[in-house]
C-alpha positions as CSV (number, residue, x, y, z in Angstrom):
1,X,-16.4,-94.1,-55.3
2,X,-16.0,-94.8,-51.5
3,X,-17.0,-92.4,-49.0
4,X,-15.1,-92.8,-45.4
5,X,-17.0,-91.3,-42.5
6,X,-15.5,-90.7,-39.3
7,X,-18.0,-90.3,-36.2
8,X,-17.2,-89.0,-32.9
9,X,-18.9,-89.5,-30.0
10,X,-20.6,-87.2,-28.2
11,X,-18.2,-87.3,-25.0
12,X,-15.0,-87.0,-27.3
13,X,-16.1,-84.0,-28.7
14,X,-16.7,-82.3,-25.5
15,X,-13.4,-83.3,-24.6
16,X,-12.0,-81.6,-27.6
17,X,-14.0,-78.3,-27.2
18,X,-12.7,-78.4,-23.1
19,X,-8.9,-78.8,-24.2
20,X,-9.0,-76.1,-26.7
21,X,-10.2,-73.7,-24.1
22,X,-7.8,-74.7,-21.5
23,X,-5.2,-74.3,-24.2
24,X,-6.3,-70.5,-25.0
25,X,-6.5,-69.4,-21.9
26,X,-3.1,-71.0,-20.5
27,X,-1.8,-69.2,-23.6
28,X,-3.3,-65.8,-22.1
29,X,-2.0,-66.7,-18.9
30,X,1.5,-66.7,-20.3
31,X,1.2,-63.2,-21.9
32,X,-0.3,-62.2,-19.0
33,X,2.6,-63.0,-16.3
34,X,4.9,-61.5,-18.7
35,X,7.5,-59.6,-16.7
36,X,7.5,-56.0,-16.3
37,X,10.4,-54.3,-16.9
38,X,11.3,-52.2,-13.9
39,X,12.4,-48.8,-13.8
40,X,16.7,-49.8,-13.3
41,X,16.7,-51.9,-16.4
42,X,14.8,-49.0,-18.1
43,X,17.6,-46.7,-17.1
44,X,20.1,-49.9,-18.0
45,X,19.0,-49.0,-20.8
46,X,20.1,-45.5,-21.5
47,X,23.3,-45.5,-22.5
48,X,23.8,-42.0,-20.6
49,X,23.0,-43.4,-17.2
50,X,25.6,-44.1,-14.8
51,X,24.8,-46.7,-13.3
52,X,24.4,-46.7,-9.7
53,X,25.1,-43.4,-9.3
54,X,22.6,-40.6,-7.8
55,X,22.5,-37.1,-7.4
56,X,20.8,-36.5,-4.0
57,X,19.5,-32.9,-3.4
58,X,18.5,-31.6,-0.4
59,X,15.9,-29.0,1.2
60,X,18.4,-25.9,1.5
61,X,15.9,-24.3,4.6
62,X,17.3,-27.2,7.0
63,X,20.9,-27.0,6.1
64,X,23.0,-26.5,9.5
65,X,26.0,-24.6,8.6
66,X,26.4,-21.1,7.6
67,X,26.9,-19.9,3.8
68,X,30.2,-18.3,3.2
69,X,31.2,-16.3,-0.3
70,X,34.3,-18.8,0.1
71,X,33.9,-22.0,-2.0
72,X,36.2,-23.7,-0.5
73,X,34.4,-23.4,2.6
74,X,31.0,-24.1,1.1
75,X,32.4,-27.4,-0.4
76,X,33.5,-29.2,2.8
77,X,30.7,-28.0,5.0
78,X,28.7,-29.3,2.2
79,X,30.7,-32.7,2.3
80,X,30.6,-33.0,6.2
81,X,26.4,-32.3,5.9
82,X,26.2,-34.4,3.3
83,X,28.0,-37.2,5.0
84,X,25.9,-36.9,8.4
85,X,22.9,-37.3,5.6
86,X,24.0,-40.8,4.7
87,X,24.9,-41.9,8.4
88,X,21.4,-41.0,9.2
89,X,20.1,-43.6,6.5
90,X,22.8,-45.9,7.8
91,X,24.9,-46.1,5.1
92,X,28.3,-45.4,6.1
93,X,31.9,-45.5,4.3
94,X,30.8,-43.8,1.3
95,X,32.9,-41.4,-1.1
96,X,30.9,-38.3,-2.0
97,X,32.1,-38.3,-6.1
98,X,31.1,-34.5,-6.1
99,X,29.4,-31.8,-3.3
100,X,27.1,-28.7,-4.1
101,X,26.5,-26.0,-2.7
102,X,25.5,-22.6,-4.5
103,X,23.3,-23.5,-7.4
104,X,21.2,-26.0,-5.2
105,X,22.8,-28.1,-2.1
106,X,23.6,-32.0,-2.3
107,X,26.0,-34.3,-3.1
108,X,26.6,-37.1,-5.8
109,X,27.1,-40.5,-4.6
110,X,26.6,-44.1,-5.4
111,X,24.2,-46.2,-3.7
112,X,22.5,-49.5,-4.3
113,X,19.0,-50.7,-4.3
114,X,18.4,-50.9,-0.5
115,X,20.5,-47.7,0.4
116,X,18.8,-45.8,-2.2
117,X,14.8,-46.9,-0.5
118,X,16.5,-45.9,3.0
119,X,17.8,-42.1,1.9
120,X,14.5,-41.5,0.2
121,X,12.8,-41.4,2.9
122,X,14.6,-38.9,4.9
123,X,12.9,-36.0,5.3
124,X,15.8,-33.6,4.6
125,X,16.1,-35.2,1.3
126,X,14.4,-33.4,-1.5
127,X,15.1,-35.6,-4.4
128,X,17.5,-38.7,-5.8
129,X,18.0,-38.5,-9.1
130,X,19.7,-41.0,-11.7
131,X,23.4,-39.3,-12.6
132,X,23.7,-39.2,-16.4
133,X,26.5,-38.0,-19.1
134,X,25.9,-35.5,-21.0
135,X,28.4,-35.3,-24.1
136,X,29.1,-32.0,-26.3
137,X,29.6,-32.6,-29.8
138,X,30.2,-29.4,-30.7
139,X,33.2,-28.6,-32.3
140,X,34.8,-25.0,-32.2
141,X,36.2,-23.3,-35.4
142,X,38.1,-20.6,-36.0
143,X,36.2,-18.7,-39.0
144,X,38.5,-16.1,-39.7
145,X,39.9,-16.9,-43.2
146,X,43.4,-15.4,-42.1
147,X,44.0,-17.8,-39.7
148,X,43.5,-20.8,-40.5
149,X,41.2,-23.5,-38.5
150,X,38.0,-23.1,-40.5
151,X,39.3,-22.1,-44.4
152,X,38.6,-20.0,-46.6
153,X,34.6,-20.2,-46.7
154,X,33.8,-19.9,-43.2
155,X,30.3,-22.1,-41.9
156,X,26.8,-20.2,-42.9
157,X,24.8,-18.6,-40.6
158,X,21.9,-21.1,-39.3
159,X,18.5,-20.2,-40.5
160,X,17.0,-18.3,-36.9
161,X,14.3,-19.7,-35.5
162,X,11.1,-18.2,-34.8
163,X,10.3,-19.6,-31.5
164,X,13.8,-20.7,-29.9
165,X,14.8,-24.0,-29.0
166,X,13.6,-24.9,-25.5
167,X,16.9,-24.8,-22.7
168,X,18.3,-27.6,-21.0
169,X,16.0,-28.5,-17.6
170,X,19.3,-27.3,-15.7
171,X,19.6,-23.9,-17.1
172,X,15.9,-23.5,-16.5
173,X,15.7,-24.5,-13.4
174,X,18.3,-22.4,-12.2
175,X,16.4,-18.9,-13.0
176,X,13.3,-20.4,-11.7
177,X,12.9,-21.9,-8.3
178,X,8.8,-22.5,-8.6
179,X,7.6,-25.4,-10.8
180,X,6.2,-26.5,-12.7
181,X,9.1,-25.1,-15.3
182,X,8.2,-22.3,-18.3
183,X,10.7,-24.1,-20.7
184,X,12.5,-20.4,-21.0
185,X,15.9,-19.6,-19.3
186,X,16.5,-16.1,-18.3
187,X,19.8,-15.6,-17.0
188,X,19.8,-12.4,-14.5
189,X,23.3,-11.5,-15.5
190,X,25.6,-11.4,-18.6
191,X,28.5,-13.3,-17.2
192,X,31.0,-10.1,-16.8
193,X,33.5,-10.8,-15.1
194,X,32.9,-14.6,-14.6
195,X,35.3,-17.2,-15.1
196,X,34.2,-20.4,-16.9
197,X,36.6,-23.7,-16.4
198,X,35.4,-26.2,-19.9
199,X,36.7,-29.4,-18.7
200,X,37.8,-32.4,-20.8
201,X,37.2,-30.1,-23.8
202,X,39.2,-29.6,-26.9
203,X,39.6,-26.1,-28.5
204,X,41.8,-23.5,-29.3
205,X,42.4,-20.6,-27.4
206,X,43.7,-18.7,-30.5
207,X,40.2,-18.1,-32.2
208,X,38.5,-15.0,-32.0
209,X,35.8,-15.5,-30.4
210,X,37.8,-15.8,-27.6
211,X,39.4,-12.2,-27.6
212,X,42.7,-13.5,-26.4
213,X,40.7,-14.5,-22.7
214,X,41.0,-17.7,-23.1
215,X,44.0,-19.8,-21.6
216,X,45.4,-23.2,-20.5
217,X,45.5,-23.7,-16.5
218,X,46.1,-26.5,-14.6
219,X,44.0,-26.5,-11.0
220,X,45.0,-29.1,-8.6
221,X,41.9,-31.0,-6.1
222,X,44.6,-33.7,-4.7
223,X,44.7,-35.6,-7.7
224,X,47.7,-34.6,-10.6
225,X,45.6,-36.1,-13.1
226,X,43.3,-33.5,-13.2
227,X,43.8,-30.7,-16.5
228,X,41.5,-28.0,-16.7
229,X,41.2,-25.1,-20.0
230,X,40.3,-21.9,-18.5
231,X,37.7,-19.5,-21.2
């Protein structure tokens, strides 16, 4: 039986031992400059984000106009203020998608990379945040077996639940200015007398629940294309 033997030198295997390291560590190297994913591909991600779009709110102690019960009035003071914002920043020719005034006071509006550094740091600026779309799946049935809509074995009652599901940030931010938020809503009134306008939103104004307030209206801002459903 032959035996083959192989011998290395001394110097070759050093060589060997030095490449094998180089190769591990240019291996780390490449995990290592992996790039990081930055927070607008993040939100690229979401498919709720609109992208480029930010609702701006501002500190409501520095505004420069006068409140008024009117809200048309409130809207295009807010829209002017909101514009002289922007010019500020220099960003000019900009459409303001949407202006608030009552629950908190800014302005929606879409901005790129650069404009959005520049408006974050004005003072009078209390927050940008990403614009998002919030869909309602929800669908509305009419229960009463008499009329028709949800048949004759109306939906069960949903088992209650012993601590309550926690509100939308909105709502709980509305009945509490101080943060951080108690993840409870506590609305201060019980909506007499209020009117609520459900746009893009399908129902019937026929069901019960409704008690025969709810009705079809159409409410022009310039543009025809606009339908609203008044409840």
């Amino acid at each position: 039986m032959n035996y083959f033997k192989i011998s290395t030198p001394k110097s070759a295997g050093t060589f060997l031992i030095l490449v094998s390291m180089f190769w591990s560590f240019s291996c780390q190297d490449v995990m290592m400059e992996e790039p990081q994913m930055v927070q607008e591909q993040l939100d690229g991600l979401d498919s709720s984000v609109v992208p480029g779009r930010y609702i701006v709110s501002l500190h409501s102690n520095e505004l420069n106009f006068r409140k008024s019960d009117r809200y048309e009035d409130v809207q295009e003071s807010m829209r002017i203020y909101g514009n002289e914002v922007l010019m500020r920043s220099g960003i000019r020719d900009k459409r303001l998608h949407a202006v608030y005034g009552h629950v908190f006071q800014g302005f929606t509006v879409d901005l790129s990379r650069e404009e959005y550094t520049a408006l974050s740091k004005d003072p009078q600026v209390r927050s940008i945040t990403q614009d998002r779309v919030s869909l309602n799946s929800q669908i509305m049935r009419n229960n009463n077996p008499n009329k028709g809509g949800g048949g004759s074995n109306p939906d069960p009652e949903p088992e209650p639940d012993p601590v309550g599901p926690s509100p939308e940030w909105y709502l709980d931010r509305i009945d509490q200015r101080g943060l951080p938020l108690d993840n409870k809503f506590t609305p201060a009134a019980d909506g007499n007398g209020v009117t609520v306008y459900l746009l893009e939103t399908l129902f019937d104004p026929s069901l019960d629940e409704f008690e025969g307030r709810a009705r079809i209206v159409e409410i022009s801002e310039g543009r025809e294309d606009i339908l609203c459903q008044q409840a």
